[in-house]
C-alpha positions, 0 to 999 in steps of 0.5 A: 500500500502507497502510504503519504506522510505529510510532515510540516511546519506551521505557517503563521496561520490556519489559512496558510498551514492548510493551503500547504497541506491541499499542496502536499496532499495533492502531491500524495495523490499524484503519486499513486498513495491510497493513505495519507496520514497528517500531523497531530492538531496540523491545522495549527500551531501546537497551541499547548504550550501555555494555558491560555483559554483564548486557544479554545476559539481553535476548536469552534470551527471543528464542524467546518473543518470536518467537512473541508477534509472530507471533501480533500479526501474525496477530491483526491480519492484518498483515504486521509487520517486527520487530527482535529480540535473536537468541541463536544460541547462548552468547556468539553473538547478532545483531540481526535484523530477523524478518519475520512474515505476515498469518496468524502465519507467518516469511517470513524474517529478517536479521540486521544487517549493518553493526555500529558501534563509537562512544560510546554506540553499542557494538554490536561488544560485543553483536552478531556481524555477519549472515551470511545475507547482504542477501536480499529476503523474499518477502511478501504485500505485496511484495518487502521488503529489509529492512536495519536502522540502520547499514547505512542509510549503505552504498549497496552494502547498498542496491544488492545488495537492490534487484538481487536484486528488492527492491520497497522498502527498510525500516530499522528505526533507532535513532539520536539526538543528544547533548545536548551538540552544537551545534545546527548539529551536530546538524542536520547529522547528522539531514539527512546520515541522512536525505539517503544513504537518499533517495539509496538511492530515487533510486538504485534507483528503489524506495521507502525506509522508516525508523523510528527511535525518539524520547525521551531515555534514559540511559547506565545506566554513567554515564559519558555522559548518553545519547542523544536519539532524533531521530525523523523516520520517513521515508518517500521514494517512487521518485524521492526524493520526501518521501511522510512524515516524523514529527517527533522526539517524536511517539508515534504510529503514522503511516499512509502510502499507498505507490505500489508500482507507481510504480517501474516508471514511475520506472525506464522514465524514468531507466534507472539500473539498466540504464546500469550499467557493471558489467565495470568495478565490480570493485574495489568489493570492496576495502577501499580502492584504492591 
């Protein structure tokens, strides 16, 4: 399957930020891709580095832009993997991945999981926590379990798609460094993010895709400098073999063939799944054993 990772910087605004991604979407088609997968929250800045409640206003036009990417979906005869800011109702809003298909129409949506509380990453302020629960959505290219940025470092996030038939694991993401870090910090955070989803591949037996977003923005409090988005889209086969991975400042739309029936092969070889021993998993439900 011809899969299009988008990976971009914000443009300084909604309208620019969405007119290079019609482009690059666009060039995705072009290019045969059957998927296209975008960036967490890609209409705009990463808005969560300060708790500022004028950035809810990002969600009010949720409904809108619902329809302007089903309709990029169908005009491009794509399958398209979005990430929006979902107003559910006053004071409720989550960060929900909408899945369009080829002819404009939802195959289904999720809405993040996972939601972080650290400096310059303060989503508990903006977003309530998903409960549609971790659900595979059922599309013209497959089975797609679609999680988004935090929820990369839960293997159970991973597992529970991948044991309800999900055909391959998608993350939309977000995430960089501070410039003040040490280099050898800052490797050690990009190689940890990269090495848990490839351990999600190895252990499900199912292709993974990450999409992360590049540039440098600024903390609009002022308090912090910002983040810089590292890059390095990803993706890793069945066995945890590197198919693709981007560099941290390419714009670019990447096309990737993605062997879809190399998980039945993989997963005759290393039974992972099958050798469970689940009527002793029990206590992965709690918080902590002690």
């Amino acid at each position: 399957m011809k899969t299009a990772l988008i990976q971009q910087k914000f443009h300084g605004s909604k309208e620019e930020t969405i007119k290079k991604t019609c482009d690059l979407i666009k060039e995705a088609a072009s290019g045969g891709a059957k998927l296209v997968v975008l960036q967490e929250l890609h209409q705009t800045q990463y808005f969560c580095q300060s708790e500022d409640t004028a950035f809810f206003d990002l969600a009010n036009e949720w409904e809108s832009d619902v329809k302007f990417w089903s309709d990029v979906a169908k005009q491009n005869n794509v399958v398209l993997v979005t990430s929006l800011f979902e107003k559910r109702t006053a004071g409720l809003y989550h960060n929900t991945a909408f899945v369009f298909e080829r002819d404009g129409s939802m195959a289904g949506k999720y809405r993040k999981m996972h939601i972080p509380d650290d400096p310059l990453f303060y989503e508990k302020f903006y977003f309530t926590p998903g409960d549609i629960g971790f659900e595979p959505i059922q599309t013209s290219v497959g089975k797609l379990g679609v999680l988004v940025c935090w929820d990369q470092w839960y293997p159970e996030a991973a597992r529970l798609m991948a044991l309800k038939g999900a055909e391959i694991l998608i993350y939309p993401t977000a995430i960089g460094w501070f410039d003040g870090d040490g280099e050898d910090e800052k490797s050690r955070q990009l190689e940890a993010w990269v090495a848990v989803q490839r351990g999600h591949a190895v252990a499900n037996g199912v292709p993974v895709v990450a999409v992360n977003r590049i540039g440098f923005e600024t903390d609009s409090s002022g308090v912090a400098d910002g983040i810089r988005f590292w890059g390095n889209s990803f993706v890793f086969g069945a066995q945890g073999e590197q198919i693709f991975r981007a560099d941290s400042a390419s714009e670019k739309c990447f096309l990737v063939d993605i062997d879809m029936k190399r998980s039945e092969e993989v997963r005759r070889i290393w039974p992972f799944l099958r050798d469970r021993r689940i009527e002793f998993y029990g206590n992965l439900t709690k918080r902590f054993i002690d």
